[in-house]
Structure formats: C-alpha cells, structure tokens
Residue, then its C-alpha position, 0 to 999 in steps of 0.5 A: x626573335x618573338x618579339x621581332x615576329x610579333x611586330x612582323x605579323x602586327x604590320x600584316x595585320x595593319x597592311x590587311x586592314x588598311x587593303x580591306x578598307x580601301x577596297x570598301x572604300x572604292x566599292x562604296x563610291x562605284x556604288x554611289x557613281x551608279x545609283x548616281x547614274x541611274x537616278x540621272x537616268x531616272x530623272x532625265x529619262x532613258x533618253x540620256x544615256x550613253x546614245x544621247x548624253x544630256x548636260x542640265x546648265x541654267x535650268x535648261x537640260x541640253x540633249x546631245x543626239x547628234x550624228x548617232x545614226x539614228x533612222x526613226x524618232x521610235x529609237x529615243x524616248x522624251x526628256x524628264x526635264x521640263x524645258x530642253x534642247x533636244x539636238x538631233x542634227x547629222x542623223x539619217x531621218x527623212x521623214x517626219x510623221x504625225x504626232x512624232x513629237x507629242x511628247x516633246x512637250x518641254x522641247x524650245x530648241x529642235x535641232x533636225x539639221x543635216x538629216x535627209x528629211x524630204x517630207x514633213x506629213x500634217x501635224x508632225x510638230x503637234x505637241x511642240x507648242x513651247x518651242x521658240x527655235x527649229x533647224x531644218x537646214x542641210x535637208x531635202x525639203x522641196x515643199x512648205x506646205x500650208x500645215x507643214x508648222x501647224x503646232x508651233x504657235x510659239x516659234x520665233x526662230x525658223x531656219x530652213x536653208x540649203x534645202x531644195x525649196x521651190x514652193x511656199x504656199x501661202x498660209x505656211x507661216x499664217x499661224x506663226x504670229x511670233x516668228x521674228x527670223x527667217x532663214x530660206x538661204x540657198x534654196x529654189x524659190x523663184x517667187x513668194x505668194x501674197x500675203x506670205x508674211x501678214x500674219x509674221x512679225x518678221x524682223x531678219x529675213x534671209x533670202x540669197x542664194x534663190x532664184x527670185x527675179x522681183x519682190x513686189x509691194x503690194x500683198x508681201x513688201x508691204x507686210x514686211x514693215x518690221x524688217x531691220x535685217x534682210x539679205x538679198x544677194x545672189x539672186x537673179x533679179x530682173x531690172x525692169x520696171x517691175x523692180x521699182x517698187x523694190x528700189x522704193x521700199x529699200x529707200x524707204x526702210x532703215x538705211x542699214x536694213x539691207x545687208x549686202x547688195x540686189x545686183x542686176x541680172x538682166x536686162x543684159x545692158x544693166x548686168x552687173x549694176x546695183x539697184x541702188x545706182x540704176x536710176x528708175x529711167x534705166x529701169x523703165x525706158x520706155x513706160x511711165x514710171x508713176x505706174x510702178x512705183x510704191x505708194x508713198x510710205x512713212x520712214x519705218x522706225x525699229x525698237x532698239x535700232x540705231x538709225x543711221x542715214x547716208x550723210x554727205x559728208x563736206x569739208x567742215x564735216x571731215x575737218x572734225x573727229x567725225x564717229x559713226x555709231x554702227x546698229x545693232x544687228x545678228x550675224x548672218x545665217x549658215x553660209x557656205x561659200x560653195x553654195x554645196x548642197x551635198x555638204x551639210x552646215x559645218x558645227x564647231x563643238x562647244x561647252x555653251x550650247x544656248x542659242x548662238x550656237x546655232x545660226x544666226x542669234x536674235x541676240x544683237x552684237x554691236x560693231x566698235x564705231x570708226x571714224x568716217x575720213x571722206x575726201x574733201x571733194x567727195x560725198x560719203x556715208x556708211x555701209x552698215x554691214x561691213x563698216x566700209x565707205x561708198x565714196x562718192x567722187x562723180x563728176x569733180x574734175x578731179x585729174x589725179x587720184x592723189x587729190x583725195x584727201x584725207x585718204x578714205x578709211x576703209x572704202x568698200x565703194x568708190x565712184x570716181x565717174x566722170x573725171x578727168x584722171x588720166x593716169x592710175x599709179x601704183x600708190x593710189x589704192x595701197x591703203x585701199x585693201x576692202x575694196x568691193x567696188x571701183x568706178x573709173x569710168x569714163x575718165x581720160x585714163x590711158x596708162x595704168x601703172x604695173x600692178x597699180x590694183x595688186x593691193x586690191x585683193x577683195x575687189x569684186x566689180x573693177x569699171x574701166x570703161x569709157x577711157x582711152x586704153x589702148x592694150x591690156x597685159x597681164x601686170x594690169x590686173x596683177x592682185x585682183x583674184x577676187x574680181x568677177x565683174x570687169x568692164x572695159x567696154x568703149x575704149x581704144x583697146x587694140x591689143x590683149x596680151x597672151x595670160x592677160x586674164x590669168x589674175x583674175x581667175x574668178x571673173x564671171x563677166x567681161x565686158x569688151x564691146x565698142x573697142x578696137x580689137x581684131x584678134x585674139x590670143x591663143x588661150x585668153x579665156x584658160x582657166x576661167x569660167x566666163x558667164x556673159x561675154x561681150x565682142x560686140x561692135x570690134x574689127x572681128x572677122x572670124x574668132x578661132x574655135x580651137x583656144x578661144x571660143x572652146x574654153x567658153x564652157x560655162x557661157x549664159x550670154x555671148x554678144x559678138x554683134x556688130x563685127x565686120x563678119x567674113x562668112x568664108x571658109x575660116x568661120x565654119x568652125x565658128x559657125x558650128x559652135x554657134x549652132x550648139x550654143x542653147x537658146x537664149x546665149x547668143x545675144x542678137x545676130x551674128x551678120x556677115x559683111x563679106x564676101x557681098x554675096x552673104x552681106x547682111x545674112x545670120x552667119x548660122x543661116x548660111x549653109x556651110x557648103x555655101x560658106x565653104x565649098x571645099x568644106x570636106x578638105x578642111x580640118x574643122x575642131x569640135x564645138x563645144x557646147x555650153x551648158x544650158 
C-alpha cells in the first residue's frame, strides 16, 4: 500500500513539474513575441503597427495603409526604414498641404490613389526627392499646376487618370527630367500647352478618354521624339487639315509605337474613319496641303526596341514559315471599361508588392511570335498591339471571299474594297473570331447568307456601303454585339425588318443615307443608344415620333436631308421634336417638298398652324428631347 502511494504522488510530482515548465516555456516565447514586436515597432517606427502593417522583402519595407479611413497625413508618422513604399491608396485625404512629406525622405513608391484629394497646395511633395513612382489616379484633381511636382526631381513613373484634369500648365512636368511614364487617361483635357514635354524624356504616354481635338507638331509632337508607347483612342479628334501634322508624325515614329487607333470625330463625312486610312486630301479638301503638314523628320529609333514596319507581304513571302517578332512593350494603364469616375481603380491583393502591381510597368514583357499567313493576293503587316493582321484586299477583282488563301491567321482588319464579291456566305469569317474591322464596301454584294457575321463577336466597325442590299433582317447581323459603327449608306435598301437592329445593341453610328427607304418600323431604334444617325437622301415624307424618333435619346447628330418632306398635318409631331433638338444635332435642313405652298421652307420655320389648320383636334406625342 506505501509503496503503491509512493509511485502516486511521484507521478503528481512529475505531472506538476512537467506543467510548470511548459507554462514557462509559452511565457518565455510571448515574452520573446513581444519584445519582437516592439523592437519591430522600434525599428521600423510606429507607423507599422496594427493601423499600417509593414512586410521588409529585398530590402525595401512595404507599408500597407490602405483603406484605413484615414483623413489627415497628421494620423501616421514615417517609416524607420531607409527605402519604402508607403501605400496610402482608398483613404479619405482631399487635400495635401505643404511640407506634408518632409519626412518621408526614404519614400520611392506613393500610392494616394482613390482618395478625394481635389487640391495639392505648392511644395506639398518637398522632401520626397528618392521618389521614383506617384499614384494619384481615382481623385479629384481639376488643375496641374506649374509647382504642383515641385520636389520630385527623381520621378520616373506619374500616374494621374480618372481625375477630373481640364488644365496643365505649362511648366508642370519642366523640373521632372526623368520622367518616362505618363498616364493622364480618363481625364477633361481639350488641349496640352507648348512646350509641355521639353524637358520630359517621355517613352509611354496615355492620353484616351479626353477630350483632345488635335496635337500639334511644332512646341509638343516635337518634344515627344523618345515615345514607344503612346495611346490616343477615345478622343474626339477633329479631322481637318490641323490633323495632318499628327498623320505625319505617326508615320514617322515606330510602327508599333501607337496602340490602338486615332478615330475621327468630326468632320461628320469622316466619323468613324481612322486616321490612318484618311488620305491627307480627305483631310484638307480645300487648302493646300504643303501648309500643314510636318516638317520632314529622320525615322526616330528606340533603345532596346524591336522595329517592326508594315511588310507587303506577296506570295513568295506567304509560301514560306514567315514569323514576326513582336516589341517589347508595358501593359496598358488602369482601365475601366465603364469609363466610371465614381468607382475608384480596382486593386487585387498580392504577396509581391513591387512596381507591377501598380498600373502600368516600365519593366517590359515581350508577346510569343505568330506566324503571318496573308492571302496571296492581298497586302498584310502586323498590328503590334494586340498581334492581328490588317489585311488588305482593295481593288483585287476578287468575286468570292472563298478566294483568300491561305486564310489570314488572326485578322484584326480587313479591307476588301472595291471588289466584285457578290455574296457573303456563313463560312467566310468563321476563323475570323478577332475581327475589329471589316471593309466590304463598294462590292456587288446583294445577298448575305443568315448569321453569315455570327462568329464575328468583337467586331466593332462592320462597312456595307456601296452594294446592292435590298432588305435588312434581324438574322443579318446575328452575333455582332460588339459592333458600334455600321455603314450601309448608298445601296438599294427598301426594306427594314421589325428588331432588325436588336443584335447589336451597342451600336453608336448608323449610317443609312442614299437608299431607297420609306418607312420605318415601329420601335426600330428599342434599346439602342444611337449618337449620330443618317436618313439623308431616302423616300421619306414624314417620320412618326411615337417608336421611332422618341427612342433617339442619346443623339449628337441626326441628318434627315434631302427626303421628299410632305409639310402637313402628319409632321407636326415631327416638327416639334425637331424644335427640341440642342443646336448643333440636326444636320443641315430639313425642306419640304410638298404641298407646293411650302416647297423649298425649313419644315421648323413653318408655323404649325400653317402646317395643320385643324392642329388642336390632333393627338400629337410628346417630343423627346436629346440631351446636349
């Protein structure tokens, strides 16, 4: 019994023992934990604490104080650390004031995106001379002013889009004499001032989504020799003679330089149209050419570029394992497809929080080659951007799209031009899916088999015009969500189907002039937010208000000239819309051509109790106005 006891209490003694030392043990590593914590918090600063967690990777300490809710800079104190990024992005900072960052001496990434920052007051940025990037995209900034960058003689990387930017005055970027990248996307700028890039040795510029109308040569193109990046799309660009400076210098740089297209704005006879396949007569009709265009400039060459020049490309080139090399270029900018200015730029979460992460790289990538398969009787060269063909078919005699061989692999623009194709059948763009562009005009083209563009899903610009269409159905432009621009001017179109247009639902332009047509069904424009539409020269003698003209919401230009007008009680309703229409929107008159007493009058300068004695007996529906 003692002996059985004794072994009892000598376990209880081992079981005390063993508790006591793992309790010591964990009091021991919590001890260690928090000395560890508060010689981190030491040696980084206060900064790092739970507000803005810090992680230190290759030397470079990255602080995370985004979303926090913080209002004033006052509420967090500088990194111990002697080079960071300090990522303040999502915050509630609309202002920053001087001197702000004096202490931030070890900052080279400055992340103030997605704030509500609308002022940034002189020498905000002064003591910030190692920092090589700043984000102030997502913001309210309406004004660069010519102190706002005072400080950051260092920056290479500036990115400020979608911000509400209308001017930049002209010494803003004079003292940034390393600054490579640009990003001004999304912004309100209708012109740049000379001599805006002098001093900037700018190789990628992003400029869409403004409100720019011409760039000229002399005091800002002519700075910009270093580009090998530059974005331009969606802008309003105004195809005059003023523009052939542009078309020049475009010529004149890199063939990959310029991503994506310059599309014509205005004149209205050109909308649509690249600059690059307007000819410098379409242009400048009526001036001489040589007063505009750019003085004559050697080919600018790029470091560390690959060149790579539109190619004809004939048959002895198809027949062998042709391979195109395709540059070395950045990813574009922070694009929203929206264009929404209230949503700030979406960030996805990630371990590596080096440069990439944030826009736009100056680290280059480069695309894997593809082989360039051009049809034997056409030209090709490469799109740089994207790695699609421009296939160029014009003026071949081709009768059947069969003909193209080899197929193109993936064409991104097609001109088949002046031809003689009669009929587009279900197979001729089924491997055809990148499509952006195609050009069919002015063929013999009377029957388009059903569906025969379903496969065409990205095509943006569809040109039928100059054939012999006689009727348009819903089946004909099955699969073309995408499209935005439609041309079916001077053909023989008598008839349009009810839903014709449901399948492409984001078209922009419709271009109907110089056809046959009398009438039109009831809600042909449903769903559609039509910005320029064309009547001009049809059989139209009235248009109904009611399903037709009142679904034209979203209107900038409507042409309904040249139409045998009947200026009597059944336009009135016509008439009235017209009067609500903003200036600028209706293109040229609209004359009547009966009865004879109105013959050759504006249809809006005729009284309506003129145009209708019994006027007040008839149910007229409300005009719509479209917006200005």
């Amino acid at each position: 019994m003692y002996a059985c006891c004794s072994t009892v209490t000598l376990e209880q003694d081992l079981n005390k023992k063993m508790h006591i030392w793992m309790l010591q043990t964990i009091a021991f590593a919590l001890t260690s934990l928090v000395l560890s914590w508060a010689e981190s918090i030491e040696y980084y600063g206060e900064i790092c604490d739970n507000a803005c967690p810090c992680e230190e990777k290759d030397s470079i300490l990255t602080v995370s104080c985004e979303n926090r809710g913080i209002i004033s800079l006052f509420e967090i104190s500088p990194p111990r650390f002697p080079v960071y990024h300090l990522l303040l992005s999502g915050n509630l900072l609309n202002r920053l004031y001087p001197n702000q960052f004096v202490n931030y001496t070890g900052a080279s990434i400055l992340h103030l995106g997605s704030n509500d920052i609308q002022d940034i007051e002189t020498g905000a940025f002064h003591g910030l001379r190692g920092l090589k990037r700043l984000h102030l995209n997502n913001n309210k900034l309406e004004l660069l002013r010519d102190d706002t960058f005072l400080g950051l003689e260092s920056l290479e990387y500036l990115q400020v889009d979608y911000n509400y930017i209308s001017i930049i005055e002209p010494n803003a970027f004079s003292k940034l004499h390393l600054l490579q990248v640009l990003i001004l996307n999304d912004n309100l700028l209708s012109s740049l001032p000379n001599n805006l890039f002098r001093f900037v040795p700018l190789t990628h510029l992003d400029l869409r989504g403004n409100r720019l109308k011409l760039l000229p040569y002399v005091g800002l193109l002519q700075h910009m020799d270093k580009v090998v990046e530059l974005q331009l799309e969606e802008n309003p660009w105004n195809c005059s003679c003023e523009l052939i400076a542009l078309k020049d210098w475009l010529d004149s740089i890199s063939y990959s330089a310029l991503v994506g297209d310059v599309v014509c704005e205005t004149p209205f006879r050109l909308h649509g149209r690249d600059l690059d396949e307007v000819s410098k007569q379409e242009l400048c009709p009526r001036r001489l050419i040589s007063d505009y265009e750019m003085r004559p400039q050697t080919p600018l060459s790029t470091t560390g570029y690959f060149h790579t020049t539109p190619a004809s490309v004939n048959s002895v080139a198809t027949s062998s394992s042709a391979v195109y090399k395709s540059p070395l270029k950045p990813p574009k900018g922070t694009r929203q497809p929206n264009k929404t200015r209230v949503r700030p730029t979406s960030r996805l979460p990630s371990k590596d929080l080096g440069y990439s992460n944030y826009g736009p790289s100056i680290a280059y990538q480069t695309k894997s080659p593809v082989p360039l398969e051009c049809p034997t009787a056409c030209t090709c060269n490469l799109q740089i951007s994207d790695l699609g063909l421009n296939v160029n078919c014009q003026e071949r005699k081709i009768e059947s799209i069969s003909e193209l061989q080899p197929k193109p692999y993936n064409p991104k623009k097609m001109y088949l031009t002046e031809n003689y194709i009669a009929l587009v059948r279900r197979a001729d763009f089924a491997d055809a899916t990148g499509l952006d562009l195609l050009h069919l005009g002015n063929n013999r083209i009377s029957v388009i088999q059903d569906r025969a563009f379903g496969d065409l899903t990205n095509l943006r610009r569809l040109y039928l015009n100059g054939n012999r269409i006689e009727r348009l159905s819903p089946e004909l432009f099955y699969g073309l969500q995408s499209l935005q621009y439609l041309f079916l001017q001077y053909n023989v179109i008598r008839e349009i189907e009810a839903g014709t247009f449901e399948s492409v639902p984001n078209l922009q332009l419709l271009f109907l002039n110089n056809n046959l047509l009398r009438s039109l069904p009831g809600n042909i424009f449903s769903g559609l937010s039509l910005y320029r539409l064309s009547l001009r020269s049809n059989h139209f003698s009235y248009l109904p208000v009611s399903g037709v003209l009142d679904q034209l919401k979203s209107l900038l230009q409507i042409d309904l000239h040249e139409n045998p007008w009947d200026c009597t009680c059944d336009v009135v309703g016509m008439k009235l819309w017209l009067e609500q229409l903003n200036t600028g929107v209706l293109v040229d008159q609209v004359i009547c051509e009966s009865p004879k007493k109105f013959a050759q009058s504006d249809m809006r300068a005729v009284r309506v109790e003129l145009l209708c004695p019994d006027y007040s007996d008839i149910v007229v529906s409300t005009p719509t106005p479209s917006p200005g």
